[in-house]
N, C-alpha and C positions, 0 to 999 in steps of 0.2 A: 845870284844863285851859285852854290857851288857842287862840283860835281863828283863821284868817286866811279870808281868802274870795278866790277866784279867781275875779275877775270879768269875766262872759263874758255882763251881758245875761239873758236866760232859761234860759242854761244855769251861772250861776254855780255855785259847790259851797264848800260847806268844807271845811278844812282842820283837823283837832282834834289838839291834840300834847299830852300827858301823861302821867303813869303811872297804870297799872291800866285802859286805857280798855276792853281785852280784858276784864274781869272788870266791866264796866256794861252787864247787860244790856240794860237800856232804853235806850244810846246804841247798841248794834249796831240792835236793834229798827227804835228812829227811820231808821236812813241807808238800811236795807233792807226795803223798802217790799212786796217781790213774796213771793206764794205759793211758789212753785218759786224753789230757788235753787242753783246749781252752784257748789259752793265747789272752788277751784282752788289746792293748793297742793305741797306738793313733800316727799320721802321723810326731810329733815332738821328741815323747818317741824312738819308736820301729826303727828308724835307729840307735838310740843308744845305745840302751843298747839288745832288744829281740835275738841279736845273741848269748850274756851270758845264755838267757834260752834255747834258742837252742839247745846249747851243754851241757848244764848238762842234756839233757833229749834227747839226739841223739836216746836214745834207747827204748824210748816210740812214743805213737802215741799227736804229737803236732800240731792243728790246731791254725793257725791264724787269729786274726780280729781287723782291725784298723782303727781306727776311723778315720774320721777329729778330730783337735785339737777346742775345744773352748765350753763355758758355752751351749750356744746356740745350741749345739749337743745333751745334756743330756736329752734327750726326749723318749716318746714312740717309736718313728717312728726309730730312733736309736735304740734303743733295740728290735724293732721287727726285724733289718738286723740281730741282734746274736742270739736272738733265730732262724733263718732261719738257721741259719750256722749250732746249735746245730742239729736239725732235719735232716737238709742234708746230715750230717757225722752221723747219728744214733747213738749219744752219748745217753750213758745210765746214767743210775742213781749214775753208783760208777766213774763216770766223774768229775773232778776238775775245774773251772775256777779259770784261776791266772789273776789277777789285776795287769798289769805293766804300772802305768801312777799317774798322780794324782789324786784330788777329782774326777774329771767329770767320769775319767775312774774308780776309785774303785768304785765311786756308783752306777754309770750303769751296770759295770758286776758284784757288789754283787747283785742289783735287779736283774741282769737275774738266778742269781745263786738260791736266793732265791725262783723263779718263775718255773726253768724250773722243767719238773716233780715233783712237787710239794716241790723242793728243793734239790739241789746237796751240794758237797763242794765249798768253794774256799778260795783262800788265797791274801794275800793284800803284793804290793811290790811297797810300794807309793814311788815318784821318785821328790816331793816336796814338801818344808819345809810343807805347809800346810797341805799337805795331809800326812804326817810323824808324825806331832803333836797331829790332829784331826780327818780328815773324815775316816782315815786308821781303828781307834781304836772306838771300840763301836758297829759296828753291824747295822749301820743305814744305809739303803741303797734306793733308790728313782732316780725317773726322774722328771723334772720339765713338769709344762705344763705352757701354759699362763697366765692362771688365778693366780699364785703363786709359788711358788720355793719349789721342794721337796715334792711336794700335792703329787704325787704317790709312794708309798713306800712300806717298809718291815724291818721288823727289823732281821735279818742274821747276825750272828756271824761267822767270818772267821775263820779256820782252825791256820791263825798264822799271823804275820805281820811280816815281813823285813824290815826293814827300814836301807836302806845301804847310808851313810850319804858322801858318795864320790862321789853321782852323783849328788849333789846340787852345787857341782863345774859348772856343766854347766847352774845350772838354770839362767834363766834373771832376773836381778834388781828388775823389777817389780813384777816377782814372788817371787822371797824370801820376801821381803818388805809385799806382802800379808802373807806371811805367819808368819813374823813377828808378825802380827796381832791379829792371836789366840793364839799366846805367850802369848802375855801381858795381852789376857782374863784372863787367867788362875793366873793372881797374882792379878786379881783384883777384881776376883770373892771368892777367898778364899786363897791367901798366899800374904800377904803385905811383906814379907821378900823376894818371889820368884821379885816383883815389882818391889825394891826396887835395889834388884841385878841387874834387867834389866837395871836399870835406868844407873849402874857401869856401865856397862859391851855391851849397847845397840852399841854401837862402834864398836866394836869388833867383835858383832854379825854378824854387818854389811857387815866388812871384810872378814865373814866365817873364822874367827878363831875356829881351828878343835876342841880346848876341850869345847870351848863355844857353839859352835852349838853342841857339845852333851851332854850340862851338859843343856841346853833349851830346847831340845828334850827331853830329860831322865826327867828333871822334870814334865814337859808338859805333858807325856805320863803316870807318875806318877799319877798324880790328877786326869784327865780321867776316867786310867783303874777302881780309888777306888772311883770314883765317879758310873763308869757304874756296878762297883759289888754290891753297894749297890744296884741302882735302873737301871734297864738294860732299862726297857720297859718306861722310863721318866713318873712317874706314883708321882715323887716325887721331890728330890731334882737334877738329872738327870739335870731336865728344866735349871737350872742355866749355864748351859752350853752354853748356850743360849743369854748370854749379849752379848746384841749389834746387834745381828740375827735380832729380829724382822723389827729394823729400817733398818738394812742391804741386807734384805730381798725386802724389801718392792723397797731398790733403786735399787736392781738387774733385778726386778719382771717391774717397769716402765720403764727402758731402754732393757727393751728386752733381757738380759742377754749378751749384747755384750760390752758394751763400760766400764764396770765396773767388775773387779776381786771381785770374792768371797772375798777376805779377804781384800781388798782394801774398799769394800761396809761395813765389818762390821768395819773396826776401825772407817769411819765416825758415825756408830753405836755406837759404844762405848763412840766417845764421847758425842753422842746422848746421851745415856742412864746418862751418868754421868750429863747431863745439867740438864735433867728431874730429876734427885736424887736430884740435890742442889735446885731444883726450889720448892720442896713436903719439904726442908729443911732436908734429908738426909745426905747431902754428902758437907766439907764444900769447901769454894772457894778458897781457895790454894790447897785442893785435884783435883777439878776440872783441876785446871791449871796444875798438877801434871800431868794427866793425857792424857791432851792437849798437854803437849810440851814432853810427852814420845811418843805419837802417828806421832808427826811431827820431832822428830831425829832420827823417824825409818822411813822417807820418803813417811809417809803415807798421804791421803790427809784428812782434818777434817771438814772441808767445804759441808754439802748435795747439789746434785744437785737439782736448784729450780724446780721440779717436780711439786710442792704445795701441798698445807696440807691435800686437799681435795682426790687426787689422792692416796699420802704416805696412808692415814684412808685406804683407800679402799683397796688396797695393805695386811695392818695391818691385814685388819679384814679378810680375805683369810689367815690368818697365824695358824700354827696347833695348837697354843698352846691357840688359843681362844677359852673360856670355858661359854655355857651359855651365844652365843655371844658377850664375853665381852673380849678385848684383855689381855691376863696377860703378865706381862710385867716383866721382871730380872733387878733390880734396886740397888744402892746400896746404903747401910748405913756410910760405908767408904770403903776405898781402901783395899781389903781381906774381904770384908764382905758384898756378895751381898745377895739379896731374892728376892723372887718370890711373886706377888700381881698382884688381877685386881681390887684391893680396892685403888683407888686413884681418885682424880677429875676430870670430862671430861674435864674443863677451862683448868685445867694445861696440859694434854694433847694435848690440843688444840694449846696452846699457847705456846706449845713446835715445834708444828711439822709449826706452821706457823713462827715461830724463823727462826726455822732450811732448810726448805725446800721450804716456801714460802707461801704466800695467795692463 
């Protein structure tokens, strides 16, 4: 097992990445401290794995709630069923929520975590590649609504993250592939060496070769946590985390959040973002293409759906990170070297999202 820490001061936490950590009972034991505990996970997860938290916690009081699977669940309406469960079982305040699912499910039940009594524990036991790499680690928790993805939120730091790297065996194609995704954010936004490895080793990846998928976790979770200790509350350099989201956002947000995976929506993003960087004359045209054919030997699609430019804006400008109405945007200079700007042309803008998405 190896471990990284997200340090936050009194609230720091770890981070544990290896195989089998699902099957140690005395490390779930250790990260979950409380008597009562709502284990939160989803109708694809929890016939597989919630029997392992079952029994490390035979001896506590464990309520269940399980979702439907899919983006399109991540709503109010969905989190008002677990807050009812909380109140119905008169869970109190020294109560746990564990997170056993992916993005959809860690963010829904750290927003309920964050929310219920003005905030309990919980702990994060992502169960794919994407939510191992990212949504697990940081603290950032939300439900979507229609108007935008992730509008309702809270920022909640978990108790610890598990990240047991033997149950990606089961994941589907499609999922790993998405979470491929936020891999290669993370070498493009600040390690051209981690990129560069990808580019080796993006093979391999593929196959779920075990020391590769933990040495792309481990680094991945690396840059995150010392990103999120600098800036926890994204008041700063935090946002950079962020390439590729806005446009990805945007295409999750007009198909309804069904026909398009989180991390499937940001690589078209990403190489959104990098057209937009060579277009502002940032980023040069073999970087581009760098980027373009690392995104499509990890199966990912680069292609925006023709939405149009006009719907993608509107989308945009519902995105958190627009400041003074003006969308800011994570761009890069080159490959390991992006930044944050709402100082850029509306034409090239313009002329980006009708490129990319349509008139």
């Amino acid at each position: 097992m190896q471990t990284l820490t997200v340090e936050l001061e009194d609230r720091s936490y770890p981070i544990n990445i290896g195989a089998g950590l699902l099957r140690q009972q005395s490390l779930l034991q250790a990260a979950v401290p409380a008597r009562d505990i709502l284990l939160v996970s989803n109708t694809t997860v929890a016939p597989l794995y919630a029997g392992a938290v079952r029994e490390a916690f035979a001896d506590r009081r464990v309520v269940e709630v399980t979702l439907p699977d899919g983006e399109q669940h991540k709503s109010l309406a969905t989190a008002g069923r677990v807050f009812d469960v909380l109140v119905a079982n008169q869970f109190g305040r020294d109560a746990l929520v564990l997170a056993l699912g992916g993005g959809v499910v860690g963010d829904l039940a750290g927003f309920v975590a964050a929310c219920y009594q003005r905030g309990v524990d919980f702990v994060q036991v992502p169960t794919t590649l994407l939510a191992q790499v990212d949504s697990s680690v940081g603290g950032k928790t939300a439900v979507n609504h229609p108007g935008g993805k992730n509008l309702i939120g809270a920022f909640h730091q978990p108790r610890e993250v598990l990240a047991d790297t033997d149950v990606l065996a089961t994941l589907p194609e499609r999922e790993l592939q998405a979470g491929i995704a936020e891999i290669i954010k993370y070498g493009m936004i600040c390690d051209r060496g981690f990129f560069a490895w990808l580019e080796q080793h993006i093979d391999a990846l593929r196959a779920r070769d075990a020391p590769v998928l933990s040495q792309a976790i481990y680094r991945s979770c690396q840059i995150k946590a010392q990103i999120v200790g600098r800036d926890e509350r994204e008041r700063g350099d935090r946002a950079l985390l962020n390439l590729g989201h806005t446009f990805g956002h945007a295409i999750e947000a007009a198909t309804g959040y069904v026909e398009w995976l989180h991390g499937e929506a940001v690589g078209v993003g990403l190489a959104v973002a990098a057209q937009m960087s060579q277009r502002l004359g940032g980023l040069a045209e073999a970087e581009v293409a760098r980027v373009q054919k690392l995104l499509e030997r990890a199966g990912l699609r680069t292609a925006a759906p023709r939405i149009g430019a006009a719907q993608a804006a509107r989308f945009m400008g519902a995105d958190k990170k627009v400041k003074a109405g003006r969308v800011r945007l994570v761009l890069l200079r080159a490959i390991g070297e992006a930044y944050i700007t709402g100082d850029y042309p509306d034409a090239a803008l313009q002329d980006t999202l009708q490129a990319q998405f349509g008139a």
